[in-house]
C-alpha positions in Angstrom: -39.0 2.0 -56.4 -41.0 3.7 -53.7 -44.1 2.4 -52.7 -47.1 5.2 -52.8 -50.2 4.8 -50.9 -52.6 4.8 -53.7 -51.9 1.3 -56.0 -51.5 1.1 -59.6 -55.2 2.3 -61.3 -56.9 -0.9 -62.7 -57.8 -1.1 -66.0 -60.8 1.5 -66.9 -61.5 0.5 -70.7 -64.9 0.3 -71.1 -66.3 -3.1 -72.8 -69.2 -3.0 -74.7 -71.7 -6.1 -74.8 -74.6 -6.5 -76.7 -77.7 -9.1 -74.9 -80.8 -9.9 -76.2 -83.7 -9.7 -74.1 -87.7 -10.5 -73.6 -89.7 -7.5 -74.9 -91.0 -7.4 -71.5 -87.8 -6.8 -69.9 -87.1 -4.1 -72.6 -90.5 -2.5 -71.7 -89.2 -2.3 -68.1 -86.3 -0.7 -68.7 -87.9 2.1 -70.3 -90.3 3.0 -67.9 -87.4 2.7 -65.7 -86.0 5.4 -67.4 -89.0 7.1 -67.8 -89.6 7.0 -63.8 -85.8 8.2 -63.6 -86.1 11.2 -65.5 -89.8 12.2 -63.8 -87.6 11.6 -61.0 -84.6 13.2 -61.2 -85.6 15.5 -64.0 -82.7 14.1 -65.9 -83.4 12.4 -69.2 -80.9 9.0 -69.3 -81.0 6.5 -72.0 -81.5 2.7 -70.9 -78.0 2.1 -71.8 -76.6 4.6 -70.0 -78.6 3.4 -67.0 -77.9 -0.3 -67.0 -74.5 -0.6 -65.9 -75.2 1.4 -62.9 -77.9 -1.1 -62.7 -76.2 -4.2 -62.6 -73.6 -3.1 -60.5 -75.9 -1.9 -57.7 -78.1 -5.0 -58.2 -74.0 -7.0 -57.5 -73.4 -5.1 -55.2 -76.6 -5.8 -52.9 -76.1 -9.5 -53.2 -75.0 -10.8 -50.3 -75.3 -14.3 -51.6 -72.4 -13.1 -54.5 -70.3 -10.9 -52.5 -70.2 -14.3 -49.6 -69.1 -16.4 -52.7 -66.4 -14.3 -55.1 -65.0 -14.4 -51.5 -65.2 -17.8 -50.7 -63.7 -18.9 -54.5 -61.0 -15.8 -54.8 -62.1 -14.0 -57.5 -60.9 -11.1 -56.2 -59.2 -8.6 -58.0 -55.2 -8.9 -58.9 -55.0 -5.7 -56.8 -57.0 -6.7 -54.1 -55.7 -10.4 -53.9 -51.9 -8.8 -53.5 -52.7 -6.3 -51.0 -54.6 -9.2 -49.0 -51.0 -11.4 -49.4 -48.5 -8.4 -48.7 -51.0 -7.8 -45.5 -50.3 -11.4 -44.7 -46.6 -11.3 -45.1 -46.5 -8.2 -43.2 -49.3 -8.1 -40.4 -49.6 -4.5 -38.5 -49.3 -6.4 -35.0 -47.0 -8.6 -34.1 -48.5 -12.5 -32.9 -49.7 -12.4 -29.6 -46.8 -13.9 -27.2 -49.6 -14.5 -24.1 -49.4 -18.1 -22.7 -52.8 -19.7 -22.0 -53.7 -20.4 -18.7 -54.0 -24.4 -17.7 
């Protein structure tokens, strides 16, 4: 089997959840929405706007991104191509003595 540069696609099913949440927070949300469409001029539902919230308030958190690292929760994709890039480093080890 030949070996392409662009992996296997991952899984892009979406999942649906349902929270509950404060009134408050629900309240935010739309004027959140209500700010977007002023805007943008663009009319989006608060359910259509969360996941892109959530994933850019994950991916601003430096805390997060420092600790899915540290644990390995990476990706099955991304956890093999870290391995085959371990098995097969792009330079070879360095063969330099150190001085005494």
């Amino acid at each position: 089997m030949s070996e392409l540069k662009l992996g296997k696609l991952p899984d892009r099913t979406p999942v649906k959840i349902t929270i509950t949440m404060s009134p408050d927070l629900n309240q935010a949300l739309r004027d959140y929405a209500a700010v977007y469409r002023a805007t943008y001029g663009e009319a989006e539902s608060v359910a259509d706007l969360i996941p892109f919230m959530l994933g850019a308030f994950l991916e601003s958190d430096r805390g997060f991104a420092k600790a899915r690292k540290a644990v390995s929760l990476e990706a099955p994709v991304e956890a093999a191509r870290h391995r085959r890039a371990r098995r097969f480093p792009s330079e070879p080890p360095s063969t330099t003595k150190q001085e005494e």
